[in-house]
C-alpha positions in Angstrom: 0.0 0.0 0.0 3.0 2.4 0.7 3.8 2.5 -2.6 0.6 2.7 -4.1 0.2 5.7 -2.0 3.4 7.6 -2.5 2.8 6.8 -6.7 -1.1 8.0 -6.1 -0.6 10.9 -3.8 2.5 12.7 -6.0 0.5 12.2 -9.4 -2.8 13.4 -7.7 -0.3 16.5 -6.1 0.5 17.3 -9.8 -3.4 16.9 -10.9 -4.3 18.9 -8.3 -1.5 22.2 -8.7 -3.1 21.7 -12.3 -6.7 22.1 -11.6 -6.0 25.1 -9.4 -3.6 26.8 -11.9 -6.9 26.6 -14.1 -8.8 28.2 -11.4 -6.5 30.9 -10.5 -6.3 31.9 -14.2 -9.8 32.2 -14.4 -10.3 33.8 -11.3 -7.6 36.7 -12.8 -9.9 36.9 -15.9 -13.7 37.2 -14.7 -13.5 38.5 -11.1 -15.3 37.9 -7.8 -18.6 37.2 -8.3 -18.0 34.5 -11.4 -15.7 32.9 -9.7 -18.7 32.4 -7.4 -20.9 31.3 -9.4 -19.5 28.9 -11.2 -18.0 27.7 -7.6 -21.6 27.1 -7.0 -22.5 25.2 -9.9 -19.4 22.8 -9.8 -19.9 21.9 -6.2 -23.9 21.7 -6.9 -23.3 19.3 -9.7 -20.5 17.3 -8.2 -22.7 16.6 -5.1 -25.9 15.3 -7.6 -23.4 12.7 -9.0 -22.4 11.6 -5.9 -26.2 11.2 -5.1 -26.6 9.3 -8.6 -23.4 6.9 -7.9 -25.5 5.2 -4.9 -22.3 4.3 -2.9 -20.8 2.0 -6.0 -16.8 4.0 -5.7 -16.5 2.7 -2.2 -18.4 -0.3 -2.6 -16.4 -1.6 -5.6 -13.5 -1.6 -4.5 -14.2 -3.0 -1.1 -15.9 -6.3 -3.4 -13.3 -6.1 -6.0 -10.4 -6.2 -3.1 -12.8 -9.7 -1.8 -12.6 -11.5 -5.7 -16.5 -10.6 -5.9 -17.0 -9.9 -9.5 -20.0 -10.9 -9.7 -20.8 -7.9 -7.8 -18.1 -5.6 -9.1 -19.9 -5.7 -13.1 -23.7 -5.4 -11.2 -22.1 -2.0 -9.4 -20.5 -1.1 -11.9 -23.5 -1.5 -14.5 -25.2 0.6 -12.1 -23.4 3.2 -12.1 -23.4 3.6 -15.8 -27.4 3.3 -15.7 -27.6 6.1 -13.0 -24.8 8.3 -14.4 -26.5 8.8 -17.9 -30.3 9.4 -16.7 -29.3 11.7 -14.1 -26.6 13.5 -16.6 -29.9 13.9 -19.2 -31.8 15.7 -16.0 -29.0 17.8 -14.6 -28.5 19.0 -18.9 -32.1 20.3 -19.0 -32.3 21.9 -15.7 -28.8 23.9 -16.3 -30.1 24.6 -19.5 -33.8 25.8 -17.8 -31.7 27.9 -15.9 -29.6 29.3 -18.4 -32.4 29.8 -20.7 -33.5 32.0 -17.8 -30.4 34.7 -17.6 -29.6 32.9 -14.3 -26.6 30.9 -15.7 -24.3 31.3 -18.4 -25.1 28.9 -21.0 -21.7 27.6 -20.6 -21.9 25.8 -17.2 -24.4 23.1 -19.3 -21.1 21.9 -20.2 -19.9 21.8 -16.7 -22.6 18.9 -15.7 -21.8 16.6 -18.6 -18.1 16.8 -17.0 -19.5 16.3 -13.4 -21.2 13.0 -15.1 -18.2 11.8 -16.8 -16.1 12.6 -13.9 -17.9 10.8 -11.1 -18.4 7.1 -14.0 -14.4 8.1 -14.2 -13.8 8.0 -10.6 -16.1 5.0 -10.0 -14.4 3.4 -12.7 -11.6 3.8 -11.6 -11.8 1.6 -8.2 -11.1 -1.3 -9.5 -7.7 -0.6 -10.9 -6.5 0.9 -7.1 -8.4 -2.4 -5.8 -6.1 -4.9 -7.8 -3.0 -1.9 -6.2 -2.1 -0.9 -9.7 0.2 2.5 -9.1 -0.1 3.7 -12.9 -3.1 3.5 -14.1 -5.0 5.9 -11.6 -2.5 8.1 -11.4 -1.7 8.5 -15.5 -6.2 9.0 -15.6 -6.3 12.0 -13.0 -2.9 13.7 -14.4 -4.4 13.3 -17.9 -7.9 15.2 -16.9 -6.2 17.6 -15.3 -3.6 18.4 -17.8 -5.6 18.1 -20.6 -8.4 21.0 -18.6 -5.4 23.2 -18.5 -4.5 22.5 -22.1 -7.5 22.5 -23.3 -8.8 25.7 -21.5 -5.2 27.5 -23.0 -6.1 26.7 -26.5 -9.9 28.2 -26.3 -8.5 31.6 -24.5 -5.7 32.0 -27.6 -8.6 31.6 -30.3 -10.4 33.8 -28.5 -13.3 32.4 -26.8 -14.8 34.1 -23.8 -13.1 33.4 -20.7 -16.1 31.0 -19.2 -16.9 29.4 -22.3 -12.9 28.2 -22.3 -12.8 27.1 -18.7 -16.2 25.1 -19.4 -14.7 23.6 -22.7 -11.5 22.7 -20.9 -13.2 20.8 -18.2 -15.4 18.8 -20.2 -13.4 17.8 -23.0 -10.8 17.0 -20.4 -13.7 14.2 -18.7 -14.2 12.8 -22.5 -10.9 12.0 -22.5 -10.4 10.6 -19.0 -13.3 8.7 -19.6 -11.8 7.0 -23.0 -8.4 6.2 -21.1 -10.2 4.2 -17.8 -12.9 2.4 -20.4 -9.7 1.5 -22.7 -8.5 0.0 -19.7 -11.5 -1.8 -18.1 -11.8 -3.8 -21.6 -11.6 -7.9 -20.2 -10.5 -6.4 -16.7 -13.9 -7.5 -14.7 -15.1 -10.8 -16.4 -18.6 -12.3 -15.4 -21.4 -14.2 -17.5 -24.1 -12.2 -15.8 -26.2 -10.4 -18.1 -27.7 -6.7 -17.4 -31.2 -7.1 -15.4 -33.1 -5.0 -12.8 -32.6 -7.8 -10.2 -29.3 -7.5 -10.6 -29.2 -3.5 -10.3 -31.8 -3.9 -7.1 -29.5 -6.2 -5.3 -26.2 -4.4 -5.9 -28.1 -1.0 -4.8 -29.4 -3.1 -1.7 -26.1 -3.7 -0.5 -24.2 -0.3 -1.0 -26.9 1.7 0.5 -24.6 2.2 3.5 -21.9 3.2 1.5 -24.0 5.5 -0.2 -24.8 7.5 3.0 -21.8 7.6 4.0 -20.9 9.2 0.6 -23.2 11.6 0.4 -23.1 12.8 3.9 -18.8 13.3 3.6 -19.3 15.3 0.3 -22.2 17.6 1.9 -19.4 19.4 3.3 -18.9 20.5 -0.8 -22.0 22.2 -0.6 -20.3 25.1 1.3 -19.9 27.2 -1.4 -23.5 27.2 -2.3 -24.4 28.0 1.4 -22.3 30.6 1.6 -23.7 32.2 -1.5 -27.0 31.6 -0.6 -26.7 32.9 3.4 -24.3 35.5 2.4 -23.5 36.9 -1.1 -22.3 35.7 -4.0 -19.4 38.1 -3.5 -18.2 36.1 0.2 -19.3 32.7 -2.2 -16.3 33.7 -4.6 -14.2 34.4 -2.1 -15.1 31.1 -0.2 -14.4 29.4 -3.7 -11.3 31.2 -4.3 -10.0 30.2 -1.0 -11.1 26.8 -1.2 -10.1 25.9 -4.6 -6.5 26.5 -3.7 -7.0 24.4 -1.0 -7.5 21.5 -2.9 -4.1 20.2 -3.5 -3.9 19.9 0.4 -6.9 17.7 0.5 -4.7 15.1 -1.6 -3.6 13.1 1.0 -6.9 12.2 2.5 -8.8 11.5 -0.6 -6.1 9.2 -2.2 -6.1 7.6 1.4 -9.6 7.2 1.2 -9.4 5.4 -2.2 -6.9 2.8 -0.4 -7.7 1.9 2.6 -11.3 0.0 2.1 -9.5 -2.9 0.0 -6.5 -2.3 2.1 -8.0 -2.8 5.5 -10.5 -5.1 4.2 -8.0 -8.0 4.3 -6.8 -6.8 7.9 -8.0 -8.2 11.1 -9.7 -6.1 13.7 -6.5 -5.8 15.9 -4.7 -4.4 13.2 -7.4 -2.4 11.8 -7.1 -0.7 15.1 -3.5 -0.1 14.8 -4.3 1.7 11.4 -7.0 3.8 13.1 -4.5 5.5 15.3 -1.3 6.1 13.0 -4.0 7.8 11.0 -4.9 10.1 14.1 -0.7 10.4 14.9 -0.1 11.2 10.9 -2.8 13.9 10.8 -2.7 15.1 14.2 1.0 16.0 13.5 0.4 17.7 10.3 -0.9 20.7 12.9 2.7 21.8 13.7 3.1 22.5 9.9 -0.2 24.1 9.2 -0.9 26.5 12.3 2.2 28.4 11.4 1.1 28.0 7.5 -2.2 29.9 7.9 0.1 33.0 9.5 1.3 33.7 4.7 -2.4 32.8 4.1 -3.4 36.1 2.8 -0.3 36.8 1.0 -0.7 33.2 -1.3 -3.9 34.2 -1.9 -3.1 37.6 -3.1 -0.5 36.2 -5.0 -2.2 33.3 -7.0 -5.7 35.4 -7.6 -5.0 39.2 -7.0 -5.7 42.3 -5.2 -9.8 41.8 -5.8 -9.6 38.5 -4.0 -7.6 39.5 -1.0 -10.6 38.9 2.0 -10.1 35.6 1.1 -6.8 35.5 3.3 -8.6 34.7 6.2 -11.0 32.6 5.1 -7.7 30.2 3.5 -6.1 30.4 6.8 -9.0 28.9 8.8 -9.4 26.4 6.2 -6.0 25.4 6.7 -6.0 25.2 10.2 -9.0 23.0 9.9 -7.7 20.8 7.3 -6.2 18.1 9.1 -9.4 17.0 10.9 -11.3 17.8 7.3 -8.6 15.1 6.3 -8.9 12.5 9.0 -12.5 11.8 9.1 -13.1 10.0 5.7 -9.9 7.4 6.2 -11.2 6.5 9.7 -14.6 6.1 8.6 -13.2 3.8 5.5 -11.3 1.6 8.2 -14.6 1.4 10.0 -16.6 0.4 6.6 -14.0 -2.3 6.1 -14.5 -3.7 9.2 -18.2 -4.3 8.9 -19.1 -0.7 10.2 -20.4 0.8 7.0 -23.9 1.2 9.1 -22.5 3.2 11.9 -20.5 5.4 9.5 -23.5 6.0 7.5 -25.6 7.0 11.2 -22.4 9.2 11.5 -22.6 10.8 8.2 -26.0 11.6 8.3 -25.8 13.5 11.7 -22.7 15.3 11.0 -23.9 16.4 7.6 -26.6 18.0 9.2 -24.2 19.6 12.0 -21.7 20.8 9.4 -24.5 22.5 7.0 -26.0 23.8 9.8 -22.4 25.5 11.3 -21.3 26.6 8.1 -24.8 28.6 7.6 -24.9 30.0 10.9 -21.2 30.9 10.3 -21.9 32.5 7.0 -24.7 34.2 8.6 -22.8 35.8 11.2 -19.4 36.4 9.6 -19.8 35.4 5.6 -16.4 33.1 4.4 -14.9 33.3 7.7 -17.8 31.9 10.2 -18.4 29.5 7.5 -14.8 28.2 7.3 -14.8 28.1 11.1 -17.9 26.3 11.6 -16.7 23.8 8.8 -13.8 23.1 10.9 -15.4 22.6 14.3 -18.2 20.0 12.5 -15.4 18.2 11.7 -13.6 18.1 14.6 -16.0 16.9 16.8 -16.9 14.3 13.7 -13.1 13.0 14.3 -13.7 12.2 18.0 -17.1 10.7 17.3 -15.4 7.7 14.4 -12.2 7.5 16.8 -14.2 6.7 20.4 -16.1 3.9 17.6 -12.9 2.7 16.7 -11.4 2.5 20.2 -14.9 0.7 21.1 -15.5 -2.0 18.5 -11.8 -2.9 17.1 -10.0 -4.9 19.3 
């Protein structure tokens, strides 16, 4: 696994600097408020496709990691199913909107990437399941490169700045999505044909997962609460802020990816033992990042300008939050390994509901900052709730 984690995390480093070069470039180009917006829609969308996945991501690759693939091919069939009738809703309710001067017409691009992006990332269990190192991490660099690429080219013909970023990120999802199904050709073999039963029983079974999902990545509906309690002015900043904090979020999602299949071959004991280095790793990130958060404002002026500057403090609380932001979903995916998927999805569901509500009673009371500061509280009282479960059941 230590490998597979040192190959995933640098490439994923790289994808990430990559995505947030995009951002900042935009950001320079349309200002504030757009940069709000469209933070909006991408979180928005990103969260309906994590709705539409049902729990498969997680799911796969704890039954692939078990020789199940029986199950692997129903999941992943089902995931194709929901991805497509959910991307034909999400297309005509972007395009409702931007048919109503609410959106540009643009962002209809940006849910056909969200579609493509989550089948990508479902997908692409099964390959960090059987521990291959390259073939995750060559799919993410190539999305992410090819946004950035892609996104270059549309500014130098011209195109308006949106319409480029929109382009960039969707044709970048096409291609990701060739490279993994290229891949996947003879990878999961079973003489199961497609049937309803077969989609019921696989949804039957991940349902857990699926909460768990969902409730974890209600935290990305920040942005949207923000510009919805606040402005959409303190939403771009929010975005701004958090969009550069995304290549610091590497190391939990890629641990994330890992540790179902990894711990799922673990006995409890050791399961345990996994538990707390994760709590000593993150817990010691804090002498790093408290003094970090002091050059907050002066990255953020840096990457994005002097329009974006209130976003210093809003990066800086982010920061200092970020290590218990991080440690939640790996302890939760020791737990689901385990056998304690229905816990964690209990869990999720009551700490989605504290986070949403402390970021919107943040943003009420101080805009980016109260949110970023409630986000970070909701999660660390979420990190004492999965360790005191882990302490309890894993012996």
């Amino acid at each position: 696994m230590k490998q597979q984690f040192i190959f995933l995390v640098i490439s994923r480093g790289a994808a990430s600097v990559l995505n947030a070069l995009s951002f900042v470039w935009l950001g320079r180009l349309v200002g504030v408020e757009l940069v709000g917006i469209l933070g909006i829609v991408t979180s928005v969308t990103a969260f309906i496709f994590v709705l539409a996945d049902f729990g498969m991501a997680t799911y796969i690759s704890r039954e692939r990691a078990r020789g199940n693939d029986d199950v692997v091919i129903g999941a992943l069939r089902f995931n194709v199913a929901s991805t497509v009738s959910v991307g034909v809703l999400l297309t005509i309710a972007l395009a409702t909107f931007a048919a109503a001067s609410a959106l540009p017409w643009s962002t209809v691009l940006l849910g056909l990437a969200s579609a493509l992006e989550k089948n990508t990332e479902t997908s692409l269990s099964v390959p960090i399941a059987d521990k291959k190192k390259f073939v995750p991490a060559f799919n993410v660099l190539l999305r992410r490169g090819f946004t950035l690429i892609a996104f270059g080219v549309s500014l130098w013909i011209g195109l308006d700045p949106v319409l480029a970023f929109c382009i960039g990120t969707a044709s970048a999802a096409v291609v990701g999505q060739l490279n993994i199904r290229t891949w996947m050709r003879g990878k999961v073999k079973s003489t199961t044909k497609w049937s309803a039963a077969q989609l019921r029983s696989v949804a039957g079974a991940a349902w857990p997962f699926w909460i768990s999902n969902v409730t974890a990545t209600a935290r990305t509906l920040d942005i949207s609460i923000v510009g919805w309690v606040a402005s959409p002015y303190s939403a771009g900043l929010y975005s701004a802020a958090s969009k550069i904090m995304n290549p610091f979020r590497l190391i939990p999602s890629t641990l994330t990816a890992l540790i179902v299949p990894y711990a799922a071959r673990q006995d409890s004991a050791t399961a345990r033992k996994t538990s707390l280095k994760l709590v000593a790793l993150f817990m010691s990130s804090l002498v790093i990042v408290i003094p970090a958060s002091f050059f907050s404002n002066y990255l953020v002026v840096f990457l994005l300008g002097e329009p974006f500057k209130g976003g210093g403090l809003i990066f800086a609380l982010m920061l200092v939050g970020l290590p218990f932001v991080a440690l939640a979903p790996p302890l939760g995916s020791v737990l689901q390994s385990q056998g304690e998927e229905k816990f964690v999805s209990f869990n999720g569901i009551v700490f989605a509901a504290v986070t949403i509500l402390m970021v919107a009673v943040g943003a009420l009371i101080s805009g980016g900052e109260g949110a970023a500061l409630g986000l970070g509280i909701s999660y660390v009282l979420k990190c004492v709730s999965l360790l005191r479960r882990s302490l309890k059941v894993l012996h």
